[in-house]
C-alpha positions in Angstrom: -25.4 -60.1 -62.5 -26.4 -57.9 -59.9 -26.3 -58.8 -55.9 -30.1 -58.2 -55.6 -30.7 -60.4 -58.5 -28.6 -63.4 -57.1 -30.6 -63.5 -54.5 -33.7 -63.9 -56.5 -32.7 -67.0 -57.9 -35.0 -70.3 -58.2 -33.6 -73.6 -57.4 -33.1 -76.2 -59.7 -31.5 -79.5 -59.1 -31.1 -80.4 -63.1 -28.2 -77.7 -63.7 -24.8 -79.3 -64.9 -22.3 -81.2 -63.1 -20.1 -79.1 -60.9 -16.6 -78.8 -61.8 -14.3 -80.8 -59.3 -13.4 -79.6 -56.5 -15.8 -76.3 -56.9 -17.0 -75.4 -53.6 -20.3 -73.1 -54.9 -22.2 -74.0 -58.0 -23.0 -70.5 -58.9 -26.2 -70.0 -61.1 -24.7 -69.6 -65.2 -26.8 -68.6 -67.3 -26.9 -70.9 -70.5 -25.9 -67.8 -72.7 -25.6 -64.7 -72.2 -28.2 -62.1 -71.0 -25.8 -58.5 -71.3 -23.7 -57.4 -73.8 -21.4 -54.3 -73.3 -19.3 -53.1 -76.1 -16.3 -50.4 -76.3 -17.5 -49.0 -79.5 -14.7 -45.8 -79.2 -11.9 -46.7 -76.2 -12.3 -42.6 -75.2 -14.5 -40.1 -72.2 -14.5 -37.0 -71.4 -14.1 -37.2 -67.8 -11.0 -37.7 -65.7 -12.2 -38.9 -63.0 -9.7 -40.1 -60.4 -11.3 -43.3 -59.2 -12.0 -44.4 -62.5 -9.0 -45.9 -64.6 -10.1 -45.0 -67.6 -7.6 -42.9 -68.3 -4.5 -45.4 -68.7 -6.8 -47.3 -71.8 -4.1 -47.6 -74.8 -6.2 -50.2 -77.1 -6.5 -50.3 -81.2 -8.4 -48.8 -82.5 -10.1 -46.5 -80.9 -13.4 -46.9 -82.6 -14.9 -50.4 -82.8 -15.0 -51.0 -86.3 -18.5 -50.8 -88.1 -18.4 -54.9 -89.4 -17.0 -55.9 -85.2 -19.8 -54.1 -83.7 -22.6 -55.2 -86.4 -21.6 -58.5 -85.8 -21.6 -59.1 -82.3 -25.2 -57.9 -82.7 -25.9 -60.2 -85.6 -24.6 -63.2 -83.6 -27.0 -62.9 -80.9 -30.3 -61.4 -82.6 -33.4 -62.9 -80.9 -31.7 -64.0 -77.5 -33.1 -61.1 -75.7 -30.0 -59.5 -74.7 -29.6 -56.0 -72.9 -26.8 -54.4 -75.2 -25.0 -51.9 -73.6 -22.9 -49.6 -76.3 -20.4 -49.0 -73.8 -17.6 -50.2 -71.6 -14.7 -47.8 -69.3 -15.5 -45.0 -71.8 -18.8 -42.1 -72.3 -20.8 -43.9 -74.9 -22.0 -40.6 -76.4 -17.9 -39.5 -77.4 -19.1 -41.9 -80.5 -21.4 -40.0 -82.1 -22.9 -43.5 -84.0 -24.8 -44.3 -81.0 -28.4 -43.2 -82.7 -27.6 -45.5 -85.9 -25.9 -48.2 -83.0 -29.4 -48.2 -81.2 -31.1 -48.3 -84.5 -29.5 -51.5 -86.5 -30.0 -53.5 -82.3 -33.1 -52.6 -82.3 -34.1 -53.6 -85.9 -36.1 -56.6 -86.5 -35.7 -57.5 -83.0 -38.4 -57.3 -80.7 -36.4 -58.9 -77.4 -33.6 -56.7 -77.8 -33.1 -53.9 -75.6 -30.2 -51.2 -75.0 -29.3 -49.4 -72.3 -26.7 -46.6 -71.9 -24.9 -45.1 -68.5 -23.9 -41.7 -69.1 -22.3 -38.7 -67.4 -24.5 -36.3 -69.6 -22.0 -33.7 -70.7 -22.2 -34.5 -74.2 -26.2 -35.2 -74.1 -27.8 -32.3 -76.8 -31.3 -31.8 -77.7 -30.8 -33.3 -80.9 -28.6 -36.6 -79.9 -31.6 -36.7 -76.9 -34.7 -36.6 -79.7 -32.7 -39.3 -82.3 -32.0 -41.7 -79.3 -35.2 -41.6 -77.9 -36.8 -42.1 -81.4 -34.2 -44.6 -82.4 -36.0 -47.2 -79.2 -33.3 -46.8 -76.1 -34.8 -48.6 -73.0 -33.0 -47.7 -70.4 -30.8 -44.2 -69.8 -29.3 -43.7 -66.2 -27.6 -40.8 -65.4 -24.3 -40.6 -63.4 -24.4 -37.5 -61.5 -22.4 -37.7 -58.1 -23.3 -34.6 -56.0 -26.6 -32.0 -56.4 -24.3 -29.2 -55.9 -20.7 -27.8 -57.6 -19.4 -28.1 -55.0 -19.6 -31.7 -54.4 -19.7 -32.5 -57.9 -16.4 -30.9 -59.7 -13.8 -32.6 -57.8 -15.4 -35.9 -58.3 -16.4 -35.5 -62.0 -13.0 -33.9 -62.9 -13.5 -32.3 -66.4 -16.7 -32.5 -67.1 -19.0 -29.4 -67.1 -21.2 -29.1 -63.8 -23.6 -26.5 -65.7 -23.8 -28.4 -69.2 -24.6 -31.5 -67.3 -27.4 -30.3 -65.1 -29.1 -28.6 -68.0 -28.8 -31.5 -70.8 -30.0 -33.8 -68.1 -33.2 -31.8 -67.0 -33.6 -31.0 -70.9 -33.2 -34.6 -71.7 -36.0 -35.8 -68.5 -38.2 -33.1 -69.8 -38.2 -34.3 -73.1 -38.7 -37.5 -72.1 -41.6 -36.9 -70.0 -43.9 -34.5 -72.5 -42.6 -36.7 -75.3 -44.6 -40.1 -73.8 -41.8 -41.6 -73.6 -42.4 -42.8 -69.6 -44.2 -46.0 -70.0 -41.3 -47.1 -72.9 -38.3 -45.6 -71.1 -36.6 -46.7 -67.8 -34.8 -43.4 -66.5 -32.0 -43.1 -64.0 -30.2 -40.9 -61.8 -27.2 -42.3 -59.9 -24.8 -41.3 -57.4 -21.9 -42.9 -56.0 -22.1 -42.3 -51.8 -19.2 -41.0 -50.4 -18.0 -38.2 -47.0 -17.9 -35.1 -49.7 -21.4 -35.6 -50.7 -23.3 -37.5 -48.2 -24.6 -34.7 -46.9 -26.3 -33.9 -50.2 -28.6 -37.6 -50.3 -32.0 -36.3 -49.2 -32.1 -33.5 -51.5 -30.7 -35.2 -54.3 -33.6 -37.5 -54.2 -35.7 -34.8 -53.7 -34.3 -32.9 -56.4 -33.9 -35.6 -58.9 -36.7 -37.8 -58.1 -39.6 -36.2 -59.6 -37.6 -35.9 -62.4 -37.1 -39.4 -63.5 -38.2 -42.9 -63.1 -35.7 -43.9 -60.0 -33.1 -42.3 -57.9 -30.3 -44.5 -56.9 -27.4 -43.8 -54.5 -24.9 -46.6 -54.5 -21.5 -47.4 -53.3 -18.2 -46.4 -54.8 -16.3 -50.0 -55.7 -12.9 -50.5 -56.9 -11.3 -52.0 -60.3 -9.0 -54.6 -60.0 -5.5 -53.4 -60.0 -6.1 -49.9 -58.7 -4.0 -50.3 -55.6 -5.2 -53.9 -54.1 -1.9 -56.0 -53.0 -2.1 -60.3 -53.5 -3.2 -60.3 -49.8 -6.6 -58.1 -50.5 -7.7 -60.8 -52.8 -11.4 -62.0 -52.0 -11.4 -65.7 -51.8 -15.1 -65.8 -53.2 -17.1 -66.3 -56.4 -18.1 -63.5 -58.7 -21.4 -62.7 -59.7 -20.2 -60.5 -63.0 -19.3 -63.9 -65.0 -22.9 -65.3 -64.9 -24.8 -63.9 -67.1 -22.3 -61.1 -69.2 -19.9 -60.7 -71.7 -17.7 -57.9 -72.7 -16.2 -57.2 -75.9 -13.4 -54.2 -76.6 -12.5 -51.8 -79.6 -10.4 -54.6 -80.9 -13.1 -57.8 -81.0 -11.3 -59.4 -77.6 -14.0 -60.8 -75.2 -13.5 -60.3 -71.4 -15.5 -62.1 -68.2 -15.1 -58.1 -66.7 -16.0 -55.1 -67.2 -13.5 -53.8 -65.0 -10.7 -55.4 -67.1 -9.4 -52.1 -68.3 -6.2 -54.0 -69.8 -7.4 -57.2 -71.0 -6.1 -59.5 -68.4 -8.7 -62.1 -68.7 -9.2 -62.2 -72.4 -11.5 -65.4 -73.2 -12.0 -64.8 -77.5 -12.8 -62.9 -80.4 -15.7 -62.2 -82.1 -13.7 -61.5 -85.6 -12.6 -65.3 -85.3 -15.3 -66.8 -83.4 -19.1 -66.5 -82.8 -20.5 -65.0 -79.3 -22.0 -67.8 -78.3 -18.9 -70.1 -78.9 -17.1 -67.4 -76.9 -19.8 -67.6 -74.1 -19.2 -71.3 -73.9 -15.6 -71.8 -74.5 -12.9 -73.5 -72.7 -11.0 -70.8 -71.7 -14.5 -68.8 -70.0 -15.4 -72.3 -68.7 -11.7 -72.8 -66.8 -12.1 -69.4 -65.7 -15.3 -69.8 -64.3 -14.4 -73.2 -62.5 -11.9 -71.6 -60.7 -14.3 -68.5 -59.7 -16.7 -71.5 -58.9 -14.0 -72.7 -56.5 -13.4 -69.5 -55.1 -9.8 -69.2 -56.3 -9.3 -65.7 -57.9 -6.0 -66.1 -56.8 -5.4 -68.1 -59.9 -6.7 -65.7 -62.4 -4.3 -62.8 -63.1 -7.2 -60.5 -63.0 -9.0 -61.7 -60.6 -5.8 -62.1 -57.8 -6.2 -58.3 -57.4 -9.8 -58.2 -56.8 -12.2 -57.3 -53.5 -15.5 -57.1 -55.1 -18.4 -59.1 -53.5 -16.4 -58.8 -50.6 -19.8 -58.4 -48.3 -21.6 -60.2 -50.4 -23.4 -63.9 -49.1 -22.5 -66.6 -51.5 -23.3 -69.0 -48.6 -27.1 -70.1 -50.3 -25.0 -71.4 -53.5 -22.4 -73.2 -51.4 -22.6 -77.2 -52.8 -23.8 -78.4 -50.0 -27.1 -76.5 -50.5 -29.9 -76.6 -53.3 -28.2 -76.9 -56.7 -29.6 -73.1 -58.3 -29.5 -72.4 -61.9 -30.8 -68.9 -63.9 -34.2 -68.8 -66.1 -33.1 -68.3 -69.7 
């Protein structure tokens, strides 16, 4: 869940009992609302503020049967899937017949891909957009090659600009706007802030929204036990994650599986979604205690974030299924 949709939340004083001693009652969603899945475990990039690189999972493709039925499991719920997790979705080159078999028979589901757009071609581009993809956003941090390279490390500044514009352009004569959500992102930091107005000049004609955001940092890139945010988390409310292998994570910035709560090969997604172990987890987070998740005790996200409106002595608050 994102901040900006926390804070859009309507009260509700008939949500469940809080879990003793939980000092917010943060709003869970009764199952869940995105699914992100690692269907291959590599990218292209190098990035350095991205730990991507240190993944070491089996196998490195998701399995046809693990990925069909995560989507079988949860047909008709209207979940977002996302066909991706720390990796560039379009390294797999299923993703058109991935999009295809979500989008089949299935009228609430819809998928949405982040990519860096190196690997985007004309044809991949057509076969997406004719398979039914709802939502594409671009990651593109800088307008110029200069800003971009050393952030984007291996990726191909020229290839990226061009199968980006090809793909908008497409997009755009194809009447694909009113069924298509489009996105270009970049991350705001000193090397290319400088570059904001005309990147949203550049880029915003181009595509549905321009978003500049802040750069944020995984767990377990560099935080000691004392950095630890003693705060809820707004990324266990209404998400699951699943990796190569079938485990299920609360994170998508568990790059190592430190907060594995099932698997879909020996149990359904939503027993996984309401299990004991994501429920203890959860409790805690509820209780602001990410010092007692190993995951969690390296963690400073939400750190200026205002949990204060779901604090227990407030409105109880629960999320619209």
């Amino acid at each position: 869940m994102r901040p900006e949709q926390a804070n859009q939340m309507k009260q509700d004083s008939g949500e469940a009992p809080l879990a003793s001693g939980a000092r917010w009652k943060m709003p869970l969603a009764k199952q869940p609302h995105f699914i992100q899945l690692e269907t291959v475990t590599k990218c292209n990039a190098r990035c350095e503020f991205c730990p991507q690189h240190e993944i070491v999972r089996d196998p490195a493709k998701m399995p046809e049967a693990t990925w069909k039925k995560i989507v079988d499991d949860t047909r008709g719920m209207g979940i977002t899937y996302r066909p991706f997790l720390t990796n560039e979705p379009f390294v797999d080159n299923r993703m058109p017949q991935i999009v295809r078999y979500i989008k089949e028979g299935d009228s609430t589901a819809r998928v949405e891909f982040n990519t860096n757009g190196e690997l985007l071609t004309e044809k991949l581009a057509i076969d997406l957009l004719e398979a039914g993809v709802d939502i594409m956003r671009f990651s593109i941090d800088g307008l110029s090659r200069q800003t971009y390279e050393p952030s984007r490390r291996g990726v191909d500044y020229d290839k990226v600009m061009k199968r980006t514009q090809h793909f908008l352009r497409l997009w755009d004569e194809g009447g694909f706007r009113d069924r298509v959500f489009t996105e270009v992102r970049m991350i705001d930091v000193p090397e290319n802030h400088h570059e904001v107005d005309a990147y949203r000049d550049f880029w915003g004609p181009k595509c549905s929204e321009v978003l500049i955001t802040e750069l944020y940092q995984w767990p377990w890139t560099g935080q000691k036990r004392e950095d630890v945010v003693m705060k809820p988390c707004l990324k266990v409310l209404d998400e699951l994650f699943f990796y190569s292998n079938g485990n299920a994570t609360i994170c998508c910035w568990d790059v190592h599986e430190r907060a594995v709560i099932g698997n879909v090969l020996v149990q359904s997604v939503p027993d996984i979604w309401a299990s004991h172990a994501a429920n203890c987890l959860r409790n805690l987070l509820d209780d602001g205690r990410r010092d007692l998740i190993h995951l969690c005790s390296r963690c400073n996200a939400y750190a200026g974030y205002d949990f204060s409106r779901f604090e227990v002595e407030g409105p109880a608050t629960s999320i619209e299924t």
